[in-house]
DSSP file (Angstrom, degrees, kcal/mol; ACC not computed):
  #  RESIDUE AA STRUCTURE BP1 BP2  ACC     N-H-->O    O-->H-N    N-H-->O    O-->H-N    TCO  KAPPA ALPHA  PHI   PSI    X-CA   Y-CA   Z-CA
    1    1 A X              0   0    0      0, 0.0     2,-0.7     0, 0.0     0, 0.0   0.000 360.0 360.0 360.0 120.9    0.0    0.0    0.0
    2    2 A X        -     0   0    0      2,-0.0     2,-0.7     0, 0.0     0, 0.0  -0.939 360.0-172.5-122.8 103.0    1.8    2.8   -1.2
    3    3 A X        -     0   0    0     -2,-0.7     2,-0.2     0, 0.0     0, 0.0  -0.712   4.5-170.7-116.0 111.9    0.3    6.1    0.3
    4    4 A X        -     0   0    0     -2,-0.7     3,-0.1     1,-0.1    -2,-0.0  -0.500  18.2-128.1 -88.4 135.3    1.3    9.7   -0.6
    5    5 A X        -     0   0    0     -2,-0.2     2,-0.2     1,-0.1    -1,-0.1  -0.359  25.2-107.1 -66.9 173.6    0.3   12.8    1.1
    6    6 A X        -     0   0    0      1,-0.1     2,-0.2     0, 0.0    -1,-0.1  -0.620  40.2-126.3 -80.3 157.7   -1.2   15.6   -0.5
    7    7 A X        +     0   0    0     -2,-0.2     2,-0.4    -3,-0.1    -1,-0.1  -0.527  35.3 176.9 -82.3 152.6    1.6   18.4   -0.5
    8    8 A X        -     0   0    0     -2,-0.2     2,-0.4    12,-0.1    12,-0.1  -0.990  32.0-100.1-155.2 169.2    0.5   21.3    1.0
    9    9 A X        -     0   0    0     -2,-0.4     4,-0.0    10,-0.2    10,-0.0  -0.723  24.2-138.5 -81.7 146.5    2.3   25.2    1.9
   10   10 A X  S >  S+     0   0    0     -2,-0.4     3,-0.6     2,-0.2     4,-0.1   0.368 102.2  75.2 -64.0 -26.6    3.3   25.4    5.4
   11   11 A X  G >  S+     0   0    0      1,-0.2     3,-0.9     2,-0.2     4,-0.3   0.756  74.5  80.4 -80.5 -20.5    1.9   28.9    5.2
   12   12 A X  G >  S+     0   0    0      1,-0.2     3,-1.6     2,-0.2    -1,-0.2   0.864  85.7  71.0 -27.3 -50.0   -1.7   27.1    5.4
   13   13 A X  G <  S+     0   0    0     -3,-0.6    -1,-0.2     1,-0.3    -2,-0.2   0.712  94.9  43.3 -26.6 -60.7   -0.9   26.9    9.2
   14   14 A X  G <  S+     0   0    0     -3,-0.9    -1,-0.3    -4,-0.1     2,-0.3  -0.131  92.2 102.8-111.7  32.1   -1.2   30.0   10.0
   15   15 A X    <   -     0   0    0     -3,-1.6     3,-0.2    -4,-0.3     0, 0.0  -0.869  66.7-137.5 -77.8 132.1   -4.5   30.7    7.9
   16   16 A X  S    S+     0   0    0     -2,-0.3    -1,-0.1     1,-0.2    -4,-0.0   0.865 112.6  31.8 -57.1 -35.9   -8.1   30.9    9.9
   17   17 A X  S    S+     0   0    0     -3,-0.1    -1,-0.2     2,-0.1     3,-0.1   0.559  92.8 161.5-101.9  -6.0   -9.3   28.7    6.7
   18   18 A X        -     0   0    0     -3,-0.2     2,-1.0    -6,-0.2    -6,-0.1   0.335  42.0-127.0 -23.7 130.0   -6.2   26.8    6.0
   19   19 A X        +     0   0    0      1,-0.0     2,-0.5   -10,-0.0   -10,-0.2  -0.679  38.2 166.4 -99.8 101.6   -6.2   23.7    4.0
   20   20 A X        -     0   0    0     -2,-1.0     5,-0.3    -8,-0.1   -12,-0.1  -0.832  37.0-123.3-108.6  94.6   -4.5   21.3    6.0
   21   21 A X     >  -     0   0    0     -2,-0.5     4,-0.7     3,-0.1     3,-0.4  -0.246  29.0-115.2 -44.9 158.1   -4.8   17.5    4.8
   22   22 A X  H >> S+     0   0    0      2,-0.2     4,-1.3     1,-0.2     3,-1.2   0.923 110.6  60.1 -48.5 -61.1   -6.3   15.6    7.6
   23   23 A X  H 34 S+     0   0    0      1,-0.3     4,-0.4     2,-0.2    -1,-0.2   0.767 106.4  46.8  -9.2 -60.8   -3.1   13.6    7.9
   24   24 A X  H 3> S+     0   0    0     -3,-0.4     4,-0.8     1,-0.2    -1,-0.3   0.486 103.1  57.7 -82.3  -6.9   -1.4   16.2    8.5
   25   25 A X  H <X S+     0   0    0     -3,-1.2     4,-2.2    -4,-0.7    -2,-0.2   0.935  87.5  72.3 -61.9 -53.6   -3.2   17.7   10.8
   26   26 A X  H >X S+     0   0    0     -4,-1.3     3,-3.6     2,-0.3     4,-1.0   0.813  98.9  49.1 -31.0 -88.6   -3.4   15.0   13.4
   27   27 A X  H 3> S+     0   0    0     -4,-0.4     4,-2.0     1,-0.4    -1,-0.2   0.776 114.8  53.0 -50.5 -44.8    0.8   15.4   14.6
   28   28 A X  H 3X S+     0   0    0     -4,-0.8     4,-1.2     1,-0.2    -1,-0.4   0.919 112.0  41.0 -63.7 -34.5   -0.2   19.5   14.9
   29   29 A X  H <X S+     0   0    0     -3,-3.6     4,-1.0    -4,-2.2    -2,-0.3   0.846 113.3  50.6 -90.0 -24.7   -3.1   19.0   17.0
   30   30 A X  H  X S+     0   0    0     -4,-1.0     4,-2.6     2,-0.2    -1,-0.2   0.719 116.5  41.3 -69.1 -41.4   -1.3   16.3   19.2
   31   31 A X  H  < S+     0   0    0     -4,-2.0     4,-0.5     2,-0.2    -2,-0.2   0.931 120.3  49.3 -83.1 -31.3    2.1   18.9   19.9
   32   32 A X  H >X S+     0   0    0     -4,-1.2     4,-2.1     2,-0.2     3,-0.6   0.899 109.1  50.0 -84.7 -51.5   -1.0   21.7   20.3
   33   33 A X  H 3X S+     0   0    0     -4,-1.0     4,-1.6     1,-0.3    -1,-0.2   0.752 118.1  40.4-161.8 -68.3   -2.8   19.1   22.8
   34   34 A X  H 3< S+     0   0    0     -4,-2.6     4,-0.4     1,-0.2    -1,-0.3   0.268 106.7  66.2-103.9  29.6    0.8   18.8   24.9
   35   35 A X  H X> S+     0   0    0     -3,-0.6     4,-1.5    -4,-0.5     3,-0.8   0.817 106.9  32.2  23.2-103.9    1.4   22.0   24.6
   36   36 A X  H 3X S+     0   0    0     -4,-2.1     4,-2.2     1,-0.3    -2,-0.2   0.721 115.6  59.0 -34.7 -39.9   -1.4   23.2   26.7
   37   37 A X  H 3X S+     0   0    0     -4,-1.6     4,-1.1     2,-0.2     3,-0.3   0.928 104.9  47.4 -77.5 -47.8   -1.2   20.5   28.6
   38   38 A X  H X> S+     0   0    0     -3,-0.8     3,-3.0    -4,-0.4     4,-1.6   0.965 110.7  59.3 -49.0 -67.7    2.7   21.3   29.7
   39   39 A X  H 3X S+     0   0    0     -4,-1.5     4,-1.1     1,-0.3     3,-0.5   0.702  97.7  49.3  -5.8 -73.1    1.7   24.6   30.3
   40   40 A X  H 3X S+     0   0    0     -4,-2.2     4,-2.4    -3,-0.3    -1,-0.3   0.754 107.3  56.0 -63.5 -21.8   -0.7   24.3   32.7
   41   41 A X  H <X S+     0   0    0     -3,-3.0     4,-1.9    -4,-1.1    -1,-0.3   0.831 106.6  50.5 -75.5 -23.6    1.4   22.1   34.7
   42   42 A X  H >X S+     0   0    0     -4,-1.6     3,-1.4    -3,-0.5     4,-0.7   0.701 111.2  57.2 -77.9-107.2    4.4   24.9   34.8
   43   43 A X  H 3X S+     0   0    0     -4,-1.1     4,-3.1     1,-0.3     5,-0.2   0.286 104.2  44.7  26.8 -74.1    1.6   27.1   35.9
   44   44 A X  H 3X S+     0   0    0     -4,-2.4     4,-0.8     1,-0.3    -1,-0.3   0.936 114.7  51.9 -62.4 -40.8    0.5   25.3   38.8
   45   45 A X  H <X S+     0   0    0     -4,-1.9     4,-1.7    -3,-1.4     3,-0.4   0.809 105.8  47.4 -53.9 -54.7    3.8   24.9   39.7
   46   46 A X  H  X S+     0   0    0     -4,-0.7     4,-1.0     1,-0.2    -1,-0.3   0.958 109.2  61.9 -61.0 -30.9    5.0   28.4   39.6
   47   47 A X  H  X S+     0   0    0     -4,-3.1     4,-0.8    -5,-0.3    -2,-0.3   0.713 105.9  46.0 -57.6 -26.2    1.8   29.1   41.6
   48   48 A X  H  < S+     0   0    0     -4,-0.8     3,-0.3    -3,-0.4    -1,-0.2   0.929 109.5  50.1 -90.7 -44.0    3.1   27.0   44.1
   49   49 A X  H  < S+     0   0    0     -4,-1.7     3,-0.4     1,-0.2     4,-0.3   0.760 114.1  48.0 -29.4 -42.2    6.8   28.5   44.3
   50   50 A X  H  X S+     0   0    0     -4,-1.0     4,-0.8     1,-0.3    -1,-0.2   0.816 114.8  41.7-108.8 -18.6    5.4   31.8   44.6
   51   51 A X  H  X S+     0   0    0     -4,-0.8     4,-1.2    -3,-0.3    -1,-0.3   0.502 116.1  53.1 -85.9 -10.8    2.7   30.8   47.4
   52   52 A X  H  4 S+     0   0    0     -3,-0.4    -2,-0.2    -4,-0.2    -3,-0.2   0.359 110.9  47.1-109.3  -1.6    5.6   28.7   49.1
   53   53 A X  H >4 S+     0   0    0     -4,-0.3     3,-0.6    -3,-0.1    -2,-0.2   0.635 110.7  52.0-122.6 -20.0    7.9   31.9   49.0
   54   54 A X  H 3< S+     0   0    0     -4,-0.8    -3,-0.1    -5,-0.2    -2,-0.1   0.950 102.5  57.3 -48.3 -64.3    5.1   34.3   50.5
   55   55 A X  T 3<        0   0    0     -4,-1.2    -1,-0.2     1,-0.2    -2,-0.1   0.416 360.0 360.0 -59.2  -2.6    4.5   32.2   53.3
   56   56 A X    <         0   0    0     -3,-0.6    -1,-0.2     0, 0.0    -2,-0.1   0.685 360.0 360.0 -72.4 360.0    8.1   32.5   54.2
């Protein structure tokens, strides 16, 4: 089974309407996904530093 993506511009990305094959979408929304996810955990974490350095 030989399957090729479609090619597509990179600048698609950063379009509201972009035309992003489904294929390629998937790997961006999964790094978007832990992303966010990272985030929130540095978040809590500076929140906690900075409540743990108050109370000194």
């Amino acid at each position: 089974m030989n399957m090729h993506m479609k090619p597509f511009g990179h600048d698609e990305l950063l379009k509201l309407d972009g035309d992003v094959p489904f294929v390629r979408s998937v790997p961006y929304g999964i790094q978007h996904a832990l992303a966010m996810f990272v985030a929130n955990l540095v978040l809590l974490r500076d929140t906690e530093a900075k409540v743990a350095a108050s109370e000194k």
